[in-house]
Jmol script that loads the backbone (N, CA, C; Angstrom):
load data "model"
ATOM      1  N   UNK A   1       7.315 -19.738  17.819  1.00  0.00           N
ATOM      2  CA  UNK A   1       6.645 -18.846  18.724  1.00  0.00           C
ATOM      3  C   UNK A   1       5.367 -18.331  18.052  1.00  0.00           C
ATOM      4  N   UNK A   2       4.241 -18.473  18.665  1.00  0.00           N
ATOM      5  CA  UNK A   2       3.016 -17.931  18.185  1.00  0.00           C
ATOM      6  C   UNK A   2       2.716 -16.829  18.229  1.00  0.00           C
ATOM      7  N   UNK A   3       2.207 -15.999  17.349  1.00  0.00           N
ATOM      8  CA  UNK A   3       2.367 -14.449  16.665  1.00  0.00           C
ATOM      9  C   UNK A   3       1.322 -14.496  17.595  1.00  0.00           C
ATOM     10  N   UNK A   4       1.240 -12.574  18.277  1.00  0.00           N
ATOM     11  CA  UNK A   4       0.256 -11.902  18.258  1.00  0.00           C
ATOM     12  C   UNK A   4      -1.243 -11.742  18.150  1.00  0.00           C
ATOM     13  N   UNK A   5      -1.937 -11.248  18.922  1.00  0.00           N
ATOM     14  CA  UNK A   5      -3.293 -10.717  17.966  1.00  0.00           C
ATOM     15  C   UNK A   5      -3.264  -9.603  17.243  1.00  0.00           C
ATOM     16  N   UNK A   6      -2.352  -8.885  17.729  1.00  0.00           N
ATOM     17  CA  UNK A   6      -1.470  -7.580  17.043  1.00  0.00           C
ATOM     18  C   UNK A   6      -0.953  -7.912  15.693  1.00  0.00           C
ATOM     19  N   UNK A   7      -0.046  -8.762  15.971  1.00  0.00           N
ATOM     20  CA  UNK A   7       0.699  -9.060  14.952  1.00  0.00           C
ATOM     21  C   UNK A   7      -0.308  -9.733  13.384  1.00  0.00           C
ATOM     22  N   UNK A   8      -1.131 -10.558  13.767  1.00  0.00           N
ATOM     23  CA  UNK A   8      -2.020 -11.690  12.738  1.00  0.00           C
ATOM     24  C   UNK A   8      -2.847 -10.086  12.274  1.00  0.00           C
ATOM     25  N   UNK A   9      -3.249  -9.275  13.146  1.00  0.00           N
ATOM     26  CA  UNK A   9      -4.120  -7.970  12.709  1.00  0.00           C
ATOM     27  C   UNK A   9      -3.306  -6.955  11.179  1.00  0.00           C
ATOM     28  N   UNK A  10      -2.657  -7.095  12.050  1.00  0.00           N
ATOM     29  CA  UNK A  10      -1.832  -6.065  11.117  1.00  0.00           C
ATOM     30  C   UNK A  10      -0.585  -6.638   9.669  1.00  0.00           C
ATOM     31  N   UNK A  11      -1.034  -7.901   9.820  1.00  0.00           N
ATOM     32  CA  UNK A  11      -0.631  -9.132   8.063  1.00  0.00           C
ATOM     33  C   UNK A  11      -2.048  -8.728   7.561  1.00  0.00           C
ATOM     34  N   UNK A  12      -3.471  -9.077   8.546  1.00  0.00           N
ATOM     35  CA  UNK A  12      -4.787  -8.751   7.817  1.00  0.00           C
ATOM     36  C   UNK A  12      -4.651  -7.498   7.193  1.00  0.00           C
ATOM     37  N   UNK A  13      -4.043  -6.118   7.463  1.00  0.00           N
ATOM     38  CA  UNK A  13      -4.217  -5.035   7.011  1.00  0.00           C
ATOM     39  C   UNK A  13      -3.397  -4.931   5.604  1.00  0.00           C
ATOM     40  N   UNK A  14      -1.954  -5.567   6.062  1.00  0.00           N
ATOM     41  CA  UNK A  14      -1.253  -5.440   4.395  1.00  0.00           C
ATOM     42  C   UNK A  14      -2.059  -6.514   3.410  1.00  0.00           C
ATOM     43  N   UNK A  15      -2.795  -7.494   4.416  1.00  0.00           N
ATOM     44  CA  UNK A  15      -3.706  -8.517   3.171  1.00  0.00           C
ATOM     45  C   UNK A  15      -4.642  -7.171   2.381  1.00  0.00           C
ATOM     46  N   UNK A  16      -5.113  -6.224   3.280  1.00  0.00           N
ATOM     47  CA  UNK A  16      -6.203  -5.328   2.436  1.00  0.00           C
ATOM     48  C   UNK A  16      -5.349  -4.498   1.614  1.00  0.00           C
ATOM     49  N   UNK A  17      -4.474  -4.208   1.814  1.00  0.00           N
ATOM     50  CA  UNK A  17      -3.212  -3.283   0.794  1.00  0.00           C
ATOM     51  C   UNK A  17      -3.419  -3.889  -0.294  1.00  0.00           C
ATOM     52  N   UNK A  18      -2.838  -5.285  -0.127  1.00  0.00           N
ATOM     53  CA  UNK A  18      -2.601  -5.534  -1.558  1.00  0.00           C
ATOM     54  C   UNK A  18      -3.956  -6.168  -2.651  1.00  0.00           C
ATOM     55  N   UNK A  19      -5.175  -5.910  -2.039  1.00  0.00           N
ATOM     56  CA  UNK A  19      -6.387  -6.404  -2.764  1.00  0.00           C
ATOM     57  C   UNK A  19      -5.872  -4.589  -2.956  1.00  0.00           C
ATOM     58  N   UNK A  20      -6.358  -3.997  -2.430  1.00  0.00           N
ATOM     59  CA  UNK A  20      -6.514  -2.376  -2.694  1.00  0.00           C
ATOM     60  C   UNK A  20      -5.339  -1.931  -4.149  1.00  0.00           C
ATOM     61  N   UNK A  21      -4.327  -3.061  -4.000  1.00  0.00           N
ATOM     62  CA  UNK A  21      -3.563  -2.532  -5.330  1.00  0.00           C
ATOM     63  C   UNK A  21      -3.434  -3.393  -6.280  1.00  0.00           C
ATOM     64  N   UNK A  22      -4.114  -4.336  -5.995  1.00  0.00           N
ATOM     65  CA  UNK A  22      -4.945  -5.147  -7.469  1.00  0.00           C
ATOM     66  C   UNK A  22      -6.243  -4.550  -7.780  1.00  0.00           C
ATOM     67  N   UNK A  23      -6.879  -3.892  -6.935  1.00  0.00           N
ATOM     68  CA  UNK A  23      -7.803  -2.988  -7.735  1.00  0.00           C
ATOM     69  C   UNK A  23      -7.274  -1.887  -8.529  1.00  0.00           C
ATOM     70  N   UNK A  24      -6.584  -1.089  -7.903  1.00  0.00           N
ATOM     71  CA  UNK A  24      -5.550   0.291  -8.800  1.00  0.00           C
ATOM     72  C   UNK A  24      -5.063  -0.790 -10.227  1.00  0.00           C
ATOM     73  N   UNK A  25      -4.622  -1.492  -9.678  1.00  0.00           N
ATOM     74  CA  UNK A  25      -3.484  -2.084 -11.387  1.00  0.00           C
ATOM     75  C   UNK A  25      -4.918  -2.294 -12.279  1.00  0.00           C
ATOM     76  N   UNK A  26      -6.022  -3.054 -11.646  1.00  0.00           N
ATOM     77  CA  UNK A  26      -7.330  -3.507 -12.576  1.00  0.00           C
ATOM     78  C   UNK A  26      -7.347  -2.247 -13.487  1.00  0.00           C
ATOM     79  N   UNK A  27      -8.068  -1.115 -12.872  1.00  0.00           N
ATOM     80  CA  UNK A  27      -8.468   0.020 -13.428  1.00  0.00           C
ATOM     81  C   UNK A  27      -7.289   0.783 -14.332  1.00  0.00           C
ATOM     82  N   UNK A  28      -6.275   1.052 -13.998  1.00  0.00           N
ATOM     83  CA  UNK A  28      -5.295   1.456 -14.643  1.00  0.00           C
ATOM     84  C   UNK A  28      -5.530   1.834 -16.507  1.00  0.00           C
ATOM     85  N   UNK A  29      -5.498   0.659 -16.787  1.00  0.00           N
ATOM     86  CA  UNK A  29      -5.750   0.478 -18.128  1.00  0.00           C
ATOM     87  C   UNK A  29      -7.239   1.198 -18.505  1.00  0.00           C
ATOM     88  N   UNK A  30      -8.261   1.598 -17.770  1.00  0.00           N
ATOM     89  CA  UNK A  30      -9.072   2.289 -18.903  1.00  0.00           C
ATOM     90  C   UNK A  30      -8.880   4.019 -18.888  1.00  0.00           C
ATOM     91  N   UNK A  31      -7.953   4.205 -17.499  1.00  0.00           N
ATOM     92  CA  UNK A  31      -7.578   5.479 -17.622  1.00  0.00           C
ATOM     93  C   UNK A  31      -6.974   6.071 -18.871  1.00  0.00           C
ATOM     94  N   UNK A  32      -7.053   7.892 -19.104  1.00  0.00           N
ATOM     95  CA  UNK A  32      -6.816   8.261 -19.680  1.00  0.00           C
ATOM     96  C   UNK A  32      -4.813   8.646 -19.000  1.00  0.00           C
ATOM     97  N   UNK A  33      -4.003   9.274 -20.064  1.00  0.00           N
ATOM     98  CA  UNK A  33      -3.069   9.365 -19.743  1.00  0.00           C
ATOM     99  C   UNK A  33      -2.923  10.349 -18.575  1.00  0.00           C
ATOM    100  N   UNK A  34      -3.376  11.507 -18.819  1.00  0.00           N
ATOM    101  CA  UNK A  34      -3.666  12.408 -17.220  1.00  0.00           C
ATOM    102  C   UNK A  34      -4.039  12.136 -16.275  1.00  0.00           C
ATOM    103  N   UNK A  35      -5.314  11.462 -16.358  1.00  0.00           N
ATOM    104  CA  UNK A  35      -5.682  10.726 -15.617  1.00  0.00           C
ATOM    105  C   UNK A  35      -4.964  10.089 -14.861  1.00  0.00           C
ATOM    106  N   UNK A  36      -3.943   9.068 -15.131  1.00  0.00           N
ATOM    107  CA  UNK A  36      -3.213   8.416 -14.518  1.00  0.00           C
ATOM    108  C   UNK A  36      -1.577   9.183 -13.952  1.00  0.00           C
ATOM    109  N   UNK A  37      -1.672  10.306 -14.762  1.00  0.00           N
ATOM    110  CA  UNK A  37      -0.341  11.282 -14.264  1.00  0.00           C
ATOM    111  C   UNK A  37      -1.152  11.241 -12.713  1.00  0.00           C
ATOM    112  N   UNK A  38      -2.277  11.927 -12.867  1.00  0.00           N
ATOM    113  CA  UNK A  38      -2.747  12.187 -11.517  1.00  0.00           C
ATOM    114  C   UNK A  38      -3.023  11.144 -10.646  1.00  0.00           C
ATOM    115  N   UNK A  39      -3.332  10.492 -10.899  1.00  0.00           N
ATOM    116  CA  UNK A  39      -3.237   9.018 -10.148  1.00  0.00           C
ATOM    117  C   UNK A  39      -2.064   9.218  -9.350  1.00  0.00           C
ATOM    118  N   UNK A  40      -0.729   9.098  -9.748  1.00  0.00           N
ATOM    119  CA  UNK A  40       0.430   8.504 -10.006  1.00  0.00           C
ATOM    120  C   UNK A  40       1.296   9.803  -9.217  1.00  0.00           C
ATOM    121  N   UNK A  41       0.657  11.110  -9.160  1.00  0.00           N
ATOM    122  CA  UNK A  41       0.886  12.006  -8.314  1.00  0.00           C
ATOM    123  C   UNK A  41       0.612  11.752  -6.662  1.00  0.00           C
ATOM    124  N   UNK A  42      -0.615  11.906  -6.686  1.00  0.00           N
ATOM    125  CA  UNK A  42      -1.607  11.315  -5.728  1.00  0.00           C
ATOM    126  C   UNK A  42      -0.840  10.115  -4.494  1.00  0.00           C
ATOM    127  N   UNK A  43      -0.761   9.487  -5.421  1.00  0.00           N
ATOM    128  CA  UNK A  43      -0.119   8.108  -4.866  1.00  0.00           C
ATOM    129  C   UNK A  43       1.590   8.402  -4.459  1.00  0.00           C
ATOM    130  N   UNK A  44       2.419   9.272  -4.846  1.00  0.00           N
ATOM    131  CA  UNK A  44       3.508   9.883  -4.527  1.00  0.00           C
ATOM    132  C   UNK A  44       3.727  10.571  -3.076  1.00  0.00           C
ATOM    133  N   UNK A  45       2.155  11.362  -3.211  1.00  0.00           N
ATOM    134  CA  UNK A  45       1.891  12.543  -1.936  1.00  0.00           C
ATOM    135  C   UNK A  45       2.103  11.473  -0.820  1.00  0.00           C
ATOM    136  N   UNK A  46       0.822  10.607  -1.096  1.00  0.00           N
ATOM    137  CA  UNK A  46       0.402  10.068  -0.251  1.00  0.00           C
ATOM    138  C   UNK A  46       1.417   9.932   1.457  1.00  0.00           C
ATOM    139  N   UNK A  47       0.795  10.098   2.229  1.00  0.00           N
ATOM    140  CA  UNK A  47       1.677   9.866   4.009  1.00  0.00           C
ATOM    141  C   UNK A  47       0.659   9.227   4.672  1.00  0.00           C
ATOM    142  N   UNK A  48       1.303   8.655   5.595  1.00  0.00           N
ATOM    143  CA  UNK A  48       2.236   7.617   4.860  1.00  0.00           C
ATOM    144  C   UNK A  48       2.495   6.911   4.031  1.00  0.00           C
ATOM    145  N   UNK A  49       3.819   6.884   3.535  1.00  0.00           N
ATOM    146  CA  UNK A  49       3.804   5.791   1.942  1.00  0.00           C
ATOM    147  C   UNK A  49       4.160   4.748   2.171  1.00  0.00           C
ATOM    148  N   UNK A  50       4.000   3.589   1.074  1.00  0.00           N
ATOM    149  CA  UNK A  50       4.424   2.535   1.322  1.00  0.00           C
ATOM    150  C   UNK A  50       6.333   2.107   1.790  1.00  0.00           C
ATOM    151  N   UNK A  51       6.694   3.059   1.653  1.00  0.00           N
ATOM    152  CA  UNK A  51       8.402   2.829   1.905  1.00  0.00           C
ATOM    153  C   UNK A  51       8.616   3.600   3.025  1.00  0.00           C
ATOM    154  N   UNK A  52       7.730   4.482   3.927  1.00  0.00           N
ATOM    155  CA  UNK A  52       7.937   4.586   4.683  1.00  0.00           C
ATOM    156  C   UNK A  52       7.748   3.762   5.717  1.00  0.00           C
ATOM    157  N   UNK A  53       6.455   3.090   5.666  1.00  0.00           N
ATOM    158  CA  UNK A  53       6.124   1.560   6.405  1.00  0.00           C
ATOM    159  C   UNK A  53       6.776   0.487   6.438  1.00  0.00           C
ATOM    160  N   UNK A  54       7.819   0.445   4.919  1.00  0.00           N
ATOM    161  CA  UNK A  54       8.883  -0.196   5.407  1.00  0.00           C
ATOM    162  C   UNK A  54       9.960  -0.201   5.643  1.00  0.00           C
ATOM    163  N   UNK A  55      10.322   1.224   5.812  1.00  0.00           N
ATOM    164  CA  UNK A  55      11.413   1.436   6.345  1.00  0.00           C
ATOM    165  C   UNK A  55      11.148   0.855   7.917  1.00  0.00           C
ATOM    166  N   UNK A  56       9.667   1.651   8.703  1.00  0.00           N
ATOM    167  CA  UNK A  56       9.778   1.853   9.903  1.00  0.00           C
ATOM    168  C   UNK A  56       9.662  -0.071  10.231  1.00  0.00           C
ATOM    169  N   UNK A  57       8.969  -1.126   9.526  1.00  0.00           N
ATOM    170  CA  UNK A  57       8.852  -2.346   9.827  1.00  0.00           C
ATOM    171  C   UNK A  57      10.527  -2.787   9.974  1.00  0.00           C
ATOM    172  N   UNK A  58      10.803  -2.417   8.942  1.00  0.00           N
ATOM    173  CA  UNK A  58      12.717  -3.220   9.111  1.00  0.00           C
ATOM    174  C   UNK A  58      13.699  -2.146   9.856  1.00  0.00           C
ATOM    175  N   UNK A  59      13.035  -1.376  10.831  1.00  0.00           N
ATOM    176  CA  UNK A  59      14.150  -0.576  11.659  1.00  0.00           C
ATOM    177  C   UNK A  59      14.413  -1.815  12.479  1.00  0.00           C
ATOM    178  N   UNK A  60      15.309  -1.952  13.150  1.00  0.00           N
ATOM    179  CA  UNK A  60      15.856  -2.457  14.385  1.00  0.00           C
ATOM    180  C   UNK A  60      15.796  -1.524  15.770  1.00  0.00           C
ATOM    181  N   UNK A  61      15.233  -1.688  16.659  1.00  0.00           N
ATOM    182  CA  UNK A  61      15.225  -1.112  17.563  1.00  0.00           C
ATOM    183  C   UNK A  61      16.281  -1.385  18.545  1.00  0.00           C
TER     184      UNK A  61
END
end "model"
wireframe off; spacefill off
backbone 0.3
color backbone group
């Protein structure tokens, strides 16, 4: 069955996720240690998070 324009859109968006967190891992390393506490906070807060997106992708309706 042939996906969506919805569907092919929104694989494009987790395609930009995960360039977006090969940039974070790139940089990582010249951070300082606080630096990256705060990072690492930041990224905790964050809403939506990534486990909430997949919770809501693998609900069953």
């Amino acid at each position: 069955m042939p996906l969506s324009g919805e569907a092919i859109r929104t694989m494009n968006y987790v395609d930009d996720i995960s360039v977006t967190l090969r940039r974070i891992l790139a940089v990582l390393p010249s951070l300082t240690d606080e630096e990256r506490a705060r990072v690492a906070e930041h990224i905790k807060q964050a809403d939506p998070s990534y486990d909430s997106v997949i919770t809501a992708v693998s609900a069953k309706k």
